[in-house]
C-alpha positions in Angstrom: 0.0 0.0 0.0 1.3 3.4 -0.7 2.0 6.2 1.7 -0.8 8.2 1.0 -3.6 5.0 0.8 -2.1 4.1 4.2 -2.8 7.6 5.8 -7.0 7.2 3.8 -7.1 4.0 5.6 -5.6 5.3 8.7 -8.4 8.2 8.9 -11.0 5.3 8.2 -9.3 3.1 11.2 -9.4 5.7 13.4 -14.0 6.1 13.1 -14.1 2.4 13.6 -11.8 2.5 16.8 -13.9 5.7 18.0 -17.2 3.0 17.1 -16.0 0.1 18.7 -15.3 1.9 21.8 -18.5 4.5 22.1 -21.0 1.4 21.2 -19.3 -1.1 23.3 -19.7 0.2 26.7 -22.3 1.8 28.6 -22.5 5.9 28.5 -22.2 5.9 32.3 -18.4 5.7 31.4 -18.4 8.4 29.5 -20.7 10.7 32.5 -17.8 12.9 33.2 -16.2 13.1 29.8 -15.3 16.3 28.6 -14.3 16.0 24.9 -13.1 13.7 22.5 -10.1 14.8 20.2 -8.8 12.5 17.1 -5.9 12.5 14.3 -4.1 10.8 11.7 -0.3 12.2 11.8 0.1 14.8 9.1 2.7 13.3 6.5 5.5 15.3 7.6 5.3 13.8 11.2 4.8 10.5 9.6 8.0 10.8 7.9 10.4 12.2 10.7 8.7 9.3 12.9 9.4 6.6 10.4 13.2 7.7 10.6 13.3 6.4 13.9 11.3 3.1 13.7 13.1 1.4 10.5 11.0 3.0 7.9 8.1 0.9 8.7 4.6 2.9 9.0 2.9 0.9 10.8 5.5 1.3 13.6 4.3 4.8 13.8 2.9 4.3 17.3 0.5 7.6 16.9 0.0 7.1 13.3 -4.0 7.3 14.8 -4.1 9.4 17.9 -7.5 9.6 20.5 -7.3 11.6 23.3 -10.7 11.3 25.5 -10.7 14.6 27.9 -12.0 14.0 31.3 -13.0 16.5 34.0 -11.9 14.5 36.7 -9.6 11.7 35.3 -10.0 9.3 38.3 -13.2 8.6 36.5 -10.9 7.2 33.2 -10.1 3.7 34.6 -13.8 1.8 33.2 -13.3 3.2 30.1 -9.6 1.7 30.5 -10.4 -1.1 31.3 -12.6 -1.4 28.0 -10.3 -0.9 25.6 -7.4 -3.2 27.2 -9.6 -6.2 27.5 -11.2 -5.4 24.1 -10.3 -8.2 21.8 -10.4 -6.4 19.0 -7.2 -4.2 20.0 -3.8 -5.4 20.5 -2.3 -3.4 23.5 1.7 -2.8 23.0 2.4 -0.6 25.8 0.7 1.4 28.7 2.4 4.7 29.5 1.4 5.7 33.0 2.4 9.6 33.5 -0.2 9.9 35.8 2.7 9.8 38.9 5.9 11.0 38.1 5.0 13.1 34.6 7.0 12.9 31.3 10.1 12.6 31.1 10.6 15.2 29.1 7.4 17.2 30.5 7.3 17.1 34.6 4.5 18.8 34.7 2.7 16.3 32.2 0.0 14.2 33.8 -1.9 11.4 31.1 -2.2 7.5 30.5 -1.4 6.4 27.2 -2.1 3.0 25.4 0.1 2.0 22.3 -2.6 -0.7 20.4 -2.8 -2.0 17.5 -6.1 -2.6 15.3 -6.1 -4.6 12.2 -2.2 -3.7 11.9 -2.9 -0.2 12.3 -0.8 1.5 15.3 -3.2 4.1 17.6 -2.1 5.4 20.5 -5.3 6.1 23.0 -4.9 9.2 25.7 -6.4 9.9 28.7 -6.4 13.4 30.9 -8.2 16.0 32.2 -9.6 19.2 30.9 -6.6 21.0 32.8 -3.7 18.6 31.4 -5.1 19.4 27.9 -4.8 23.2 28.4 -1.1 22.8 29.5 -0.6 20.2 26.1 -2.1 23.3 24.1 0.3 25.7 25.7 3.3 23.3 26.1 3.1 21.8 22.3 5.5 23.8 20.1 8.1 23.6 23.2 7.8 19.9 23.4 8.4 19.4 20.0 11.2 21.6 19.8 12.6 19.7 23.0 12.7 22.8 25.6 10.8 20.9 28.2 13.8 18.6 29.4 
């Protein structure tokens, strides 16, 4: 598949993930939810992460990103739950910055599962409304590696 078919089946990937999980579990886990946010990596980000995985794509870890935004993230942990026992993802990692922050970001509080579905790597992220302000603010400085 070609770079640019990968990233149309990627944005398609990432609405059945968003299905699966909204119509698989009761709304009481989402009572507290604040927002939903969603992305394929732009091209460019694809590219400078694909230098550092062996030029593979679907290495990409984030190639799909979800972030569900909660206003009191102790209330994340059912929704957790959910997706790490849901047989149609295959969980790679669980980042826990909950405790001790980023490494490169102290300040950065969120849980992050690495999955794959159908081949396709998604990385899922949970935090609350606060954390997502500081991400907003913090971005270009992350990126740019001033946070360390």
């Amino acid at each position: 598949m070609e770079f640019n078919e990968i990233r149309k089946e990627a944005n398609k990937k990432v609405l059945e993930i968003m299905q699966l999980i909204n119509t698989g579990i009761d709304f009481e886990y989402f009572f507290d939810l604040d927002s939903v946010q969603y992305r394929v990596k732009s091209s460019e980000s694809i590219i400078n992460k694909m230098k550092k995985v062996e030029n593979d794509i679907y290495n990409v870890y984030d190639l799909i990103g979800i972030r569900y935004i909660f206003h009191d993230l102790n209330n994340h942990k059912q929704l957790k739950d959910y997706i790490v026992n849901n047989p149609n993802f295959k969980i790679v990692e669980i980042k826990n910055y909950l405790q001790d922050g980023h490494p490169e970001d102290r300040n950065y509080r969120a849980l992050h599962i690495r999955m794959k579905y159908h081949d396709f790597p998604c990385e899922v992220e949970f935090m609350d409304v606060k954390m997502a302000e500081h991400v907003v603010k913090t971005h270009a400085e992350y990126k740019n590696g001033l946070l360390k």
